[in-house]
Phi, psi and omega in degrees: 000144205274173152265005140269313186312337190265317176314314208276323163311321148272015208222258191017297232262006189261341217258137184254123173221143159254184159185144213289155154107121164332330193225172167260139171310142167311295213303312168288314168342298188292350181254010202253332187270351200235326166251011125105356148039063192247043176195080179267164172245139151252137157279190165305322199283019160236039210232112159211313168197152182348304180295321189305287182328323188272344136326326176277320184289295201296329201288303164335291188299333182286344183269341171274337180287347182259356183288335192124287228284124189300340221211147196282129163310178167247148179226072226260176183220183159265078174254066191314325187047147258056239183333299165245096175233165173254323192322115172315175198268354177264017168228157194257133169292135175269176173310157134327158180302291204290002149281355163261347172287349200288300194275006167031071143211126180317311207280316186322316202297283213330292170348287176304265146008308194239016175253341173266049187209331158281344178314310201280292155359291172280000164251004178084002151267167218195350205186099176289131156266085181201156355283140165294105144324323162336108156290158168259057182261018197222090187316296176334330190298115193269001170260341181251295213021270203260351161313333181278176190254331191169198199230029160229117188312338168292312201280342157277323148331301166322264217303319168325289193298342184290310179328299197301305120043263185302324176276310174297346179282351174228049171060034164272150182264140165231169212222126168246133175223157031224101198306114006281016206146126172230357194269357147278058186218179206207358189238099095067061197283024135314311199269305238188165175235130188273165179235124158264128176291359216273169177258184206315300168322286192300334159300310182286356142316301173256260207340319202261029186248314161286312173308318174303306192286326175270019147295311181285307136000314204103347178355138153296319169182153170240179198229113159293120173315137155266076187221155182268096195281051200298328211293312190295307190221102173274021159228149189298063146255162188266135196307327185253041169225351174293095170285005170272352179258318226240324173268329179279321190266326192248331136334266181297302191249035181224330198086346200244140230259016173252233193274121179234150168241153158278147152320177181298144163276013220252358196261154206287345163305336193221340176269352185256001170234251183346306221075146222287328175310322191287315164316302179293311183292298160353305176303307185304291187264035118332305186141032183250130166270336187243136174256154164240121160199115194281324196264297193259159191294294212287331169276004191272318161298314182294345164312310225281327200242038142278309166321308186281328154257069141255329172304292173334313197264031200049349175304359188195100163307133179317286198311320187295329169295336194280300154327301181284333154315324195280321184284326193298315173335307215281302195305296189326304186304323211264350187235001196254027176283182181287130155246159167276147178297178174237191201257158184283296192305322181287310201287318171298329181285325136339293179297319174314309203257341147297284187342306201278307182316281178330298191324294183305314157318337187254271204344139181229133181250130159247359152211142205217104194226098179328315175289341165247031165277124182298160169213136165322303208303302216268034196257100177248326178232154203194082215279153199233143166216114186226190201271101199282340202268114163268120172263160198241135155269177214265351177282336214263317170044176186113225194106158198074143170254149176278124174291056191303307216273348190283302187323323193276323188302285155002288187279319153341288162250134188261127161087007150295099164325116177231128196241074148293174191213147188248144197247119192283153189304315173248095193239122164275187207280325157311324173301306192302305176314311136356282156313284198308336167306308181292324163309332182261018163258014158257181188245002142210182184215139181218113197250140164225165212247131148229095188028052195281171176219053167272044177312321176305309189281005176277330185267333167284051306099276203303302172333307183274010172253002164250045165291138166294042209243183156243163196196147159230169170248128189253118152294066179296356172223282166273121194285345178282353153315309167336305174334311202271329180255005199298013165270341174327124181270335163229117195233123175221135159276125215252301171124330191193142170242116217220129179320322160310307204278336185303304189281325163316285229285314190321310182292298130018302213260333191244041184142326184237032133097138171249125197254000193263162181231163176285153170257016192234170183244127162268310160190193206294317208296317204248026164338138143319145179076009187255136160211167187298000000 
């Protein structure tokens, strides 16, 4: 073997790449034989069902095993689960962090964490990029929100290592992310590269504090923010091109000896500044072992051969390749042996009844007025009313509405007349008049709120709750949405809006009680820790 083939072989095994499509592309085929490819992500669009997947996932592993290459790709996915999940849709999903922050309870996350690792397993991923690390303390934030476990650095620590826990007790690689911090940011680093201002005292007090502890834990490897440090990196670099955050602050005074990767550079934080070649060398020797560019061919080259000549040229020291070669090699050896799969029907069933356990536990009623309580008995028809304009972050991907709350009535009670209405982005006042009619021909109204930026449907929301009727308001994403309804005679936070916690609030509103409190501080009316 040449010392460039053995150099490319080794830049191969650092490189993280997606790609579009249900089967693998000739193009990855070719990049796993020739540039020796020893990491791929999957998304939804590489998703359809169990068989599939794990057929995508084995087709993957034969090509790196006939390519030469000692050690098994890693084949990690964002199974964050709520909001941002990968999982076909034929297998069942759990609540999301701040609904697992919601049940303040440790073994729940532990659950959550090792029933989503046989999960991940028996499908042929090997590598969660989860738990999100993140306080969540900047309600404003469009990127992390309900993605977080809660807005106190401890209780974010605790429940993180339970996750984390949970996926490595079943030989899952886990990511603690998005390294120093992404829950103070008020910016998108999809969109834009966000800054946190605080100074040095406040990072190790909040930010740095679920990283310390799952350092200390043992975490397998973590992921850096494309986010802008000052206290840390006084020049406007973004955390995962720094060597003072990722080798001087999380090496050297943090400690910690496993595998770090970036987020994608493909995100506008870092391809829309630097750029992705320029991005990938920067990253290494910063101090990253793994580079990510999830989507495209032509920037996936251009990683590969802005590495190999920076190398050529001294601009990236060998021995910095050798190293990170050496930790990713190590994470493989020590998490990628062979397991056996398990039988599918027990195991979905296993997940079924932790799904439905979780929901219910999570689910938060933050207000409750017996009289304007829908009741099961006195229910024949029953109107659903939301929003048509949702708006989505982009980690989140998806889009279009869904008829949630009409589906969870529907699987709850089978054989409820359920009629939604959708209230549109542009309504005069006939139209409303209209609406109000029709609504008053059920016999309850159940309105949901998602983070709309619909003011006209947040004040007909409000108009109808000081209605005689019966009715609830569902907070189907964000619990700071309360804000905008906090009058609402029966108000429940749901965390995401997802079938599960959707069928959790329906059963909850008709009998069996809502158990979650909040994890997060809304206001004086709405404390952290409050439930009804």
């Amino acid at each position: 073997m040449t010392d460039e083939e053995d150099l490319r072989r080794r830049i191969g095994q650092l490189l993280v790449f997606g790609f579009d499509g249900l089967t693998v592309p000739e193009y990855v085929a070719d990049l796993i034989r020739t540039h020796y490819l020893g990491n791929i992500i999957l998304f939804s669009r590489n998703v359809s069902t169990k068989e599939q997947l794990s057929a995508l996932t084995d087709h993957l592993q034969s090509l790196a095993q006939e390519s030469g290459q000692e050690m098994p790709l890693t084949i990690s996915a964002d199974q964050e689960n709520g909001i941002v999940r990968r999982l076909p849709e034929d297998i069942p999903v759990f609540p999301g962090n701040m609904a697992l922050g919601a049940t303040h309870s440790p073994e729940d996350v532990y659950r959550s964490g090792v029933l989503t690792g046989r999960l991940l397993a028996n499908l042929g991923i090997n590598f969660d990029l989860a738990p999100v690390l993140d306080v969540n303390n900047n309600p404003a934030n469009p990127v992390i929100g309900v993605r977080s476990l809660g807005d106190v650095a401890e209780t974010v620590a605790e429940l993180g290592v339970r996750f984390m826990q949970g996926l490595q007790s079943q030989g899952i690689i886990a990511c603690g992310k998005h390294f120093p911090g992404h829950g103070d940011t008020n910016v998108d680093s999809h969109l834009d590269l966000p800054s946190i201002a605080h100074d040095r005292l406040r990072l190790e007090s909040v930010e740095l504090v679920p990283f310390k502890a799952a350092i200390q834990a043992g975490i397998d490897s973590i992921m850096t923010a494309h986010v802008v440090f000052p206290a840390v990196e006084p020049e406007k670099i973004p955390a995962t091109l720094s060597y003072r955050v990722l080798t001087s602050l999380l090496r050297y005074e943090l400690g910690f000896a496993g595998v770090l990767t970036t987020d994608c550079l493909e995100m506008n934080a870092i391809s829309a500044t630097v750029g992705i070649g320029a991005g990938a060398v920067q990253a290494l020797r910063a101090g990253a072992d793994m580079v990510m560019v999830s989507h495209h061919l032509d920037r996936q080259l251009a990683a590969i051969d802005a590495i190999v000549s920076a190398v050529r040229q001294g601009d990236l020291a060998e021995a910095r390749i050798e190293e990170a070669y050496q930790r990713v090699q190590a994470l493989k050896a020590k998490r990628l042996g062979a397991t056996a799969r398990e039988e599918w029907a027990p195991l979905l069933q296993a997940a079924k009844a932790v799904q439905v356990d979780l929901s219910q536990h999570a689910v938060t009623a933050l207000r409750l007025t017996p009289a304007a309580q829908p009741t099961k008995d006195s229910l024949e028809k029953i109107a659903v009313l939301v929003d048509e304009t949702t708006p989505l972050m982009a980690a989140a991907g998806g889009g279009g509405h869904h008829p949630l709350i009409k589906d969870a009535l529907a699987t709850v009670f089978p054989g409820l007349e359920v009629q939604e209405f959708l209230f549109p982005s542009v309504f005069d006042c006939q139209s409303e008049e209209q609406l109000s009619a029709l609504l008053a021909q059920y016999d309850a109204v159940l309105a949901g709120i998602n983070g709309t930026r619909n003011t006209r449907y947040l004040e007909f929301v409000k108009e109808l709750a000081a209605r005689p009727i019966r009715q609830a308001t569902l907070l189907l994403r964000s619990p700071y949405d309360a804000l905008h309804v906090k009058d609402a005679p029966n108000l429940y936070a749901l965390y995401e809006d997802t079938p599960w916690m959707a069928e959790a609030a329906i059963r909850s509103l008709f009998g069996e009680g809502a158990q979650g409190r909040l994890p997060v501080h809304i206001s004086e009316d709405f404390p952290r820790g409050y439930r009804v």
